[in-house]
N, C-alpha and C positions, 0 to 999 in steps of 0.2 A: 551522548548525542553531539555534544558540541566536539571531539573528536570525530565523528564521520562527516561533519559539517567545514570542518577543515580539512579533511581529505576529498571531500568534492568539491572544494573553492582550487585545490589544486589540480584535481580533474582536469576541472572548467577552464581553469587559465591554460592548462599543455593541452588540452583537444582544442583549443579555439587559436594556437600558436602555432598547431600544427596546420590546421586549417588554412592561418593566413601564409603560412610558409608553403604551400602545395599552392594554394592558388598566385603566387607571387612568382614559384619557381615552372610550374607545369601549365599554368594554362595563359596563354598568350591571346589567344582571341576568342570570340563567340560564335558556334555555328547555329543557323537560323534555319530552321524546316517549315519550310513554306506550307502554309494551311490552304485547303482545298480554296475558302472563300476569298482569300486574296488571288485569284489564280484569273482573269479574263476567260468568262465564259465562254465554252468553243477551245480554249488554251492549255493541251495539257504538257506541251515538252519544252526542255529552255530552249533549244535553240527559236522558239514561235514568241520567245518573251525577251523584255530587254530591264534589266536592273540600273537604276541610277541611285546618284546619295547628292543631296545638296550640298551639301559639305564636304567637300574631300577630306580639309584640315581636320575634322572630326573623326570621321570614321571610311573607312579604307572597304568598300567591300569587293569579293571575289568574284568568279564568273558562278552563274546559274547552274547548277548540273546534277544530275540523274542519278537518283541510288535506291535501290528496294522499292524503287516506283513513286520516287517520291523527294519532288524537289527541293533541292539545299544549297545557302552557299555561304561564304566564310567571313566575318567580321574582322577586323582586327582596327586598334584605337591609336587615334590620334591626340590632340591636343583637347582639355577639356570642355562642355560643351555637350550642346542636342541636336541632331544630324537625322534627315527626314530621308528614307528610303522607299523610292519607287518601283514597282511594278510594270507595268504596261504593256499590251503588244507589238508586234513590230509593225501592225500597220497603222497606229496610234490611234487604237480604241482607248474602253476603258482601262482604266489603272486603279492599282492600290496603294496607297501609301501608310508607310509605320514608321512611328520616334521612337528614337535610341536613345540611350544620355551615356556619355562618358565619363567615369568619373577618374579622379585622382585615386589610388595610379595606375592609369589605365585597363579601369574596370568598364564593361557594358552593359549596359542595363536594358534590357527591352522591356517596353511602357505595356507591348499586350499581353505576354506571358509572364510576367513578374520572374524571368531570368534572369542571369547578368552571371557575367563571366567565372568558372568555375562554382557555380552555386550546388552542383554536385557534392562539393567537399563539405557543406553544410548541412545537407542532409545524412552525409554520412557522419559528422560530427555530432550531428544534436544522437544519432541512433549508439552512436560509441557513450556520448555520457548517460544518454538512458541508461544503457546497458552495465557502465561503469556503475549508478547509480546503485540498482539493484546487488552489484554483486558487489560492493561495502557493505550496502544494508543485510544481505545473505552472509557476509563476512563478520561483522557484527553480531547478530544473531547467534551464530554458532560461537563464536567467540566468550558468550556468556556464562560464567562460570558458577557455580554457587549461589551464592544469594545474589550475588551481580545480575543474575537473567530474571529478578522478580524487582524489574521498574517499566514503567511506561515506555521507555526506549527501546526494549525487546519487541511489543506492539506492532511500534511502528516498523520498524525492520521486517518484522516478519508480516506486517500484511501491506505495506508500500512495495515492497520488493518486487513483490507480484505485478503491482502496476508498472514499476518499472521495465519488468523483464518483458510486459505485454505491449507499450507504448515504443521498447525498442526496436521489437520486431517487429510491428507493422510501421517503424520509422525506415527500417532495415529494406523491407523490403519494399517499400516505396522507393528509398534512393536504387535501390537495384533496378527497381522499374525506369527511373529515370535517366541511368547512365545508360542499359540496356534498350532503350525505345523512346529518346526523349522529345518523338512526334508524338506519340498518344499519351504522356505523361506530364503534363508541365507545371512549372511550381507552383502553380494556384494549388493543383492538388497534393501535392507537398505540401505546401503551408496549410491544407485541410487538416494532413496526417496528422499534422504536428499540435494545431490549435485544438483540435477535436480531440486531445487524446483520452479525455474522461470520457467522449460521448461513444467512440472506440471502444473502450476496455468495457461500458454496458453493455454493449454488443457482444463483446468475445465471452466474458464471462457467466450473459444469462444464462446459458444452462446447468450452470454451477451453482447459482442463484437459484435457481427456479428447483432446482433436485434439493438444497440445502432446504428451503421454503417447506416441500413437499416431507422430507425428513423431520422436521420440525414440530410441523401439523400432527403425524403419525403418533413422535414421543409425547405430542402435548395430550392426544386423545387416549393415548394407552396410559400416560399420567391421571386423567379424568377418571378413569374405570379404576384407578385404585386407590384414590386418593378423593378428599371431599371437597364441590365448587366453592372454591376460594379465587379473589382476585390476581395472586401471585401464583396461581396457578394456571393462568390464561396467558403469561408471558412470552411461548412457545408459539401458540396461536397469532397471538396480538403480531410479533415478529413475521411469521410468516407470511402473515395479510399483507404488513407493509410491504414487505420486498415483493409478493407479488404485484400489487398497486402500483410499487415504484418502477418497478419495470415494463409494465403495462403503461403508465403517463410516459416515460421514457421514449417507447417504441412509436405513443402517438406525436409526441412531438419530431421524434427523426423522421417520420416518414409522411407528415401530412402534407398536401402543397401548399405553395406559395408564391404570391405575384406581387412585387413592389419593387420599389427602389433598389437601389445600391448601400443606401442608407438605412433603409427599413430591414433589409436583408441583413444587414451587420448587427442589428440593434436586435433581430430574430435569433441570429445564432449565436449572440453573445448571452441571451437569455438560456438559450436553450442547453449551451457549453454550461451555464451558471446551478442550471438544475441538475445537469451529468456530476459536475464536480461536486455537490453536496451531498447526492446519491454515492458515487463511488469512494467517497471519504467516509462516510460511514460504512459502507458495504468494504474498504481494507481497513478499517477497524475492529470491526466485527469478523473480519477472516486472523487477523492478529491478534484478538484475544483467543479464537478460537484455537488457536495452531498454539500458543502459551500455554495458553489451560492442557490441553493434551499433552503437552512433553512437559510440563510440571508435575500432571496425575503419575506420572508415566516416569519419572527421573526415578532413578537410586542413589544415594549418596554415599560416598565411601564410608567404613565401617571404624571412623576415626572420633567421632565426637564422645563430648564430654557429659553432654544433657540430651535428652529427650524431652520437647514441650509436647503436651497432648491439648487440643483444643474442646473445650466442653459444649455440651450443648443440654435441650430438654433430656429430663429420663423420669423415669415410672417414679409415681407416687411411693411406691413400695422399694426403693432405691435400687431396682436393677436397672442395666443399662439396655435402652431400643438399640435395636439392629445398625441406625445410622453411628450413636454413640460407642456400640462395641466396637465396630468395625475401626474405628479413630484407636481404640484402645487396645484389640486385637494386632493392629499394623504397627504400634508403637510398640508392643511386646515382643514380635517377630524381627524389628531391628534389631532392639537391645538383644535379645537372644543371638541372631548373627553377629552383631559385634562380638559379644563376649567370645561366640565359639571363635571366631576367626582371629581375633586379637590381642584375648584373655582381658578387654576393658571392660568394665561395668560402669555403663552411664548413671547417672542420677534422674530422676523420671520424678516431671513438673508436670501432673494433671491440674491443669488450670480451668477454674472455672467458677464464678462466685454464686450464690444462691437466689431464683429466680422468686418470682412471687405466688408460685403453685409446686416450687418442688421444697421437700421438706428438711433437706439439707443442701452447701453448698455443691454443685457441681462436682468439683475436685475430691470431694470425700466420699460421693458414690465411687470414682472411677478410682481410688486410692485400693476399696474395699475390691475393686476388682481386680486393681494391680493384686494385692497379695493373695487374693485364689489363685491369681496365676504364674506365683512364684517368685515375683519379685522383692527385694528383699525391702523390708520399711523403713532401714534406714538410708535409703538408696530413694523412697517418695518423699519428693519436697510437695505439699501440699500451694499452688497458690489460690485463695477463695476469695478474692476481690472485684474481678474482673467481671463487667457484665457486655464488653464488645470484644473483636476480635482485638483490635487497638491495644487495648486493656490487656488482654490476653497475653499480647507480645510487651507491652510494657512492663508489667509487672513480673514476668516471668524472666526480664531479663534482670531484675532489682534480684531477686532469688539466685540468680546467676552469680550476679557481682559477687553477691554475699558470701558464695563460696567461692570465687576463687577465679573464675570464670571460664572461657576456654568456650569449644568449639559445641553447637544449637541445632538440635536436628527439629522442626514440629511437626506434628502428624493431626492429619484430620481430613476430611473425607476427599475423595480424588476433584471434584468439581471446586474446590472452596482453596486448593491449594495453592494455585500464582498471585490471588487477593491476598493471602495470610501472608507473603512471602513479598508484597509489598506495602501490608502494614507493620509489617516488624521491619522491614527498613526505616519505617517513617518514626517508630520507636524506638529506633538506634542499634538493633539487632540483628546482626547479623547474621544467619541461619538457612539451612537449606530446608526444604519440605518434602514430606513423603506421603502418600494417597491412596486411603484405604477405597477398596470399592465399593459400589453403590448400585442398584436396580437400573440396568438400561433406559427404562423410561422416564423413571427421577434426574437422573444427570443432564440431559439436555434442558428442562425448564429452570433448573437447580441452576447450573454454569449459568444459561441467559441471567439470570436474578445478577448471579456475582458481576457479571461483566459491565450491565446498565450499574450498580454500585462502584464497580472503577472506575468507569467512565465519568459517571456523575461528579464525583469528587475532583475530576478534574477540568469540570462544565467551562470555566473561562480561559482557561490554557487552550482548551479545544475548537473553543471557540475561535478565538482568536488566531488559529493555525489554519482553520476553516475560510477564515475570510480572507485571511495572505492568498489560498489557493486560489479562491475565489477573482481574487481581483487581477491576479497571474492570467488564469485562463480567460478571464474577462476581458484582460487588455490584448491577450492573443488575438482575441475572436473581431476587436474593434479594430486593431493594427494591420490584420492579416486578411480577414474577410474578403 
């Protein structure tokens, strides 16, 4: 993490250098498109109109003139300073008048549309590091090699990216809007794009949300019919709800009205920015565990290691192994099998698992008894029987390790449980890749949810704490820019 952290600090510094170097070099003054309501009722062509500036020393403006049906005319800055620009007719009716500010060096600001001179290249700058943004975090992501891609930082990259990729493009094509038509675009809604961009991506992504929700529900209920009502088996359910709920309060808050202030309006959409960004911080958490878990289930790892860990679990009073246990033991057999054919290596095979308080032996010595029905040889099973978490599991199997000699850790265990196992045996000092036997389609999706609230959980004040930085970022958007 702290590598892509310093690769977008140097993003940040060459897109905002490039920025001020285009607006320094290319844009020399401000053109203004005159809004219907400024215009002398009865008034629609310049020559019927007459332009002044109180200020010459300030600000310099052009003649009035005609384009696409639609009055415009040219700024350019003087000495620094605020310069009050009239309208009027020629037979000296009503008039309009609007402040400009000049700033050092020689920037223009317009007070009604929150323009000012080259603010183009801003729009296109913040949509360039979104976009830079995402494609580190994509860069990263793939970049994860081995037990490297089983940390919290994979996560992130792979479910932030998305928001990146989605906040650029509607950054993207806002400034297009704006270079391309910037009478009916002006930077208030720009600076919408930009503040809003969690309330945004709720938008683009519900349907994504609402289909994963609706999948969810499915595997939870076709879990129910085979399985018996227990509370961690309502997980699938429970998830579902919220994200429908949460985007359902979502939708009533973007879309209800509103009548106040200017103040109350800021203090409205800074709330409402505040509940999008804790929504879509969970909702690209939950898409990055989700998109882990699957290309963890889903990896192969070259046919090079030294050991085989097998992770244990419940098994039959009468010490065979259930279908969830075989299949851990089944996929750990079919490695070592590939290696050997492709390599001529024979791993050493660590069924770990200590003895529960309803099974009658340890773990590890059911699945020993299965290793050698199925041909492995018994001086090749390191039994470890201590372990009663996955934790465990990876710690002690790495002490087994040591003890011979050590060398390269493959663990197996069922496809939903393997990115968790693959970030506690880093947290055990083991380094390791996993591999993912399969499981019943409708067991895995309540299964995975269980592991993911367990990874997350474990890291409840890091997350925290990540959550309220965002918070208070888009918070200060929504008060700054409002």
């Amino acid at each position: 993490m702290r590598k892509a952290v310093k690769q977008l600090a140097v993003c940040a510094a060459l897109v905002a250098a490039v920025c001020v170097a285009c607006v320094l070099l290319f844009c020399r003054g401000y053109t203004v498109y005159v809004p219907s309501e400024w215009i002398p009722e009865g008034e629609r062509k310049a020559e019927d109109l007459v332009l002044t500036v109180d200020r010459p020393e300030v600000l310099h403006a052009g003649e009035l003139t005609d384009g696409n049906g639609r009055l415009r005319f040219d700024l350019t800055p003087g000495e620094p300073g605020e310069a009050v620009v009239y309208i009027s007719a020629r037979d000296g009716g009503s008039r309009h008048m609007q402040i400009f500010r000049v700033m050092a060096p020689g920037i223009i600001l317009d007070r009604s549309s929150a323009g000012f001179t080259g603010d183009w290249t801003v729009l296109f700058g913040a949509a360039v590091m979104w976009l830079l943004t995402g494609a580190v975090m994509l860069w990263h992501f793939f970049r994860a090699r081995g037990s490297d891609f089983y940390t919290y930082g994979t996560i992130y990259y792979a479910g932030f990216s998305i928001f990146s990729f989605a906040s650029g493009a509607v950054t993207l094509s806002t400034a297009v809007w704006r270079v391309s038509a910037p009478w009916s675009c002006t930077m208030f809604t720009a600076y919408d794009a930009i503040r809003m961009a969690s309330s945004n991506f709720m938008e683009i992504s519900a349907p994504l949300i609402l289909a994963f929700a609706a999948a969810m529900a499915v595997s939870n209920i076709a879990l129910l019919r085979h399985e018996r009502l227990r509370p961690q088996n309502l997980l699938g359910l429970l998830i579902a709800v919220l994200l429908v709920a949460g985007e359902a309060a979502g939708w009533y808050l973007f879309t209800r009205d509103f009548s106040g202030s200017e103040w109350e309006g800021r203090v409205r959409d800074t709330l409402t920015n505040t509940y999008a960004t804790v929504f879509v911080y969970c909702e690209c958490m939950l898409a990055g565990a989700v998109i882990c878990g699957i290309c963890a289930a889903h990896r192969e790892p070259a046919p090079d290691k030294d050991c085989i860990i097998i992770l244990g679990c419940w098994f039959r009073p009468d010490g065979t192994l259930p279908p969830l246990l075989r299949g851990r033991v089944d996929r750990a057999v079919a490695f070592w099998r590939k290696q050997r054919d492709a390599t001529g290596r024979t791993a050493w095979v660590i069924p770990s698992g200590g003895q529960g308080p309803n099974e009658p032996m340890p773990e590890a010595q059911a699945m020993r008894a299965y290793l050698l029905g199925e041909g492995i040889p018994d001086e090749l099973i390191l039994p470890e029987e201590k372990s009663a978490t996955t934790l465990e599991n990876m710690a002690f199997s790495r002490e087994i390790l040591q003890a011979h000699g050590g060398g390269k850790a493959v663990f197996s265990t069922t496809g939903y449980h393997v990115f968790r196992s693959g970030v506690w045996a880093r947290r055990a000092g083991l380094r390791a890749e996993g591999i993912g036997s399969r499981t019943k389609w409708w067991f895995w999706p309540n299964a995975f949810m269980r592991e993911t609230a367990g990874l997350l959980y474990h890291r409840r004040w890091q997350e925290l704490l990540l959550l309220v930085i965002l918070i208070v970022f888009f918070g200060a958007l929504s008060m700054l820019l409002g």
